[in-house]
C-alpha positions in Angstrom: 186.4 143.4 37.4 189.5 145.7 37.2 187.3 148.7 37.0 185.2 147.5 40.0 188.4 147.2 41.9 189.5 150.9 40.5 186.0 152.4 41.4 186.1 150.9 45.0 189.8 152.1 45.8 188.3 155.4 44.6 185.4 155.5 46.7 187.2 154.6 49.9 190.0 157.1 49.0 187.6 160.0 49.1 185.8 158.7 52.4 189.1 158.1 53.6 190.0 162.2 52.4 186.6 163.5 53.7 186.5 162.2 57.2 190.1 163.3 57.6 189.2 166.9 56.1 186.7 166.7 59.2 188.8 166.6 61.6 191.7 169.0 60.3 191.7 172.0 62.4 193.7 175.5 62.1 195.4 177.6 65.3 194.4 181.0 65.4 197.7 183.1 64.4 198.5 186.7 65.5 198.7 188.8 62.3 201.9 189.5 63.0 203.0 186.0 62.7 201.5 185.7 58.6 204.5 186.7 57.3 204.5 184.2 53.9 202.2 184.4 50.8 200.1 181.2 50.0 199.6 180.3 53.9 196.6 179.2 55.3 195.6 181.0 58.6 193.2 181.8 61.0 193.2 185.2 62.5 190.9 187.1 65.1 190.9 190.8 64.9 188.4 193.9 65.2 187.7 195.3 61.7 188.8 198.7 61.2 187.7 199.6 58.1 184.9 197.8 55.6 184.0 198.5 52.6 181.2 196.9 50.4 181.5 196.4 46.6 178.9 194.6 44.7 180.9 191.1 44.9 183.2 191.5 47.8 184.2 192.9 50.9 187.5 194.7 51.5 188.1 194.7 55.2 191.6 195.5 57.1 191.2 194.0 60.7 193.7 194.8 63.9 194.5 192.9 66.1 197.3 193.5 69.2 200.0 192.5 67.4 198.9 194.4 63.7 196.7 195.2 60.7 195.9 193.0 57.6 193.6 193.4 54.8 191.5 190.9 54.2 189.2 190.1 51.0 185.8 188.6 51.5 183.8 187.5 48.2 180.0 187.6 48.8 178.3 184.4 49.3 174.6 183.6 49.7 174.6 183.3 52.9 174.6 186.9 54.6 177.2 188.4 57.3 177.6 192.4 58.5 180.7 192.8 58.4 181.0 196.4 59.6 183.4 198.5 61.3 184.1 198.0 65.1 182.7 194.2 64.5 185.1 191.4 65.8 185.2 188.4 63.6 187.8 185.5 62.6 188.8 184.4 59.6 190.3 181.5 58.1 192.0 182.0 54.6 194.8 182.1 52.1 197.4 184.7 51.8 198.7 186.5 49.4 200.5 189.6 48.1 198.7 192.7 45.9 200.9 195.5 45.3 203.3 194.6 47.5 200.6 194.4 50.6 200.3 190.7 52.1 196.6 189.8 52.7 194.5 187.4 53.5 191.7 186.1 50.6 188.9 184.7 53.3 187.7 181.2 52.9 185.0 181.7 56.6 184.5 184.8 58.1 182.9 184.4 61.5 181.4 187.3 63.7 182.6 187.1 67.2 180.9 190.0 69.1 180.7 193.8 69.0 183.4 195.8 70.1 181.7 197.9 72.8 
């Protein structure tokens, strides 16, 4: 009966976790404002320059406040992300050589830049 208790703590805790996960929502930052590595952040920015590697794209996106690089693994699911779209991201950051950037968990296309 002890594990039966154990398992059903368990259960709730993680239906407890999910619907809370749900809920949990992230402002939109201006880059300037990501200033500290391992921070998550949404940003909305027009992507300056993209390039496509067979598992990722490496994207720096502007914004009126700045620039950030931001790395994009492929997934199944399909997006264009090319130069001159606008999208937002929510991610991670963290510093390579130096350069803070932002390691993208959702990449959203906004709209064209006309």
């Amino acid at each position: 009966t002890l594990i039966n208790i154990a398992l059903n703590t368990s259960l709730i805790g993680i239906l407890i976790l999910l619907i809370l996960a749900e809920n949990v929502t992230v402002d939109s930052n201006l880059i300037q404002n990501i200033t500290e590595e391992e921070q998550y952040v949404k940003v909305q920015g027009l992507i300056t320059t993209s390039i496509e590697t067979p598992g990722l794209y490496i994207l720096e996106i502007e914004d009126k406040s700045g620039k950030i690089k931001v790395i994009a693994f492929k997934k199944d699911e399909s997006i264009e992300l090319e130069k001159n779209n606008i999208i937002e991201v929510e991610g991670s950051t963290t510093y390579y050589k130096d350069e803070l950037e932002i390691v993208a968990d959702k990449i959203t296309k906004i709209s064209y830049w006309y």
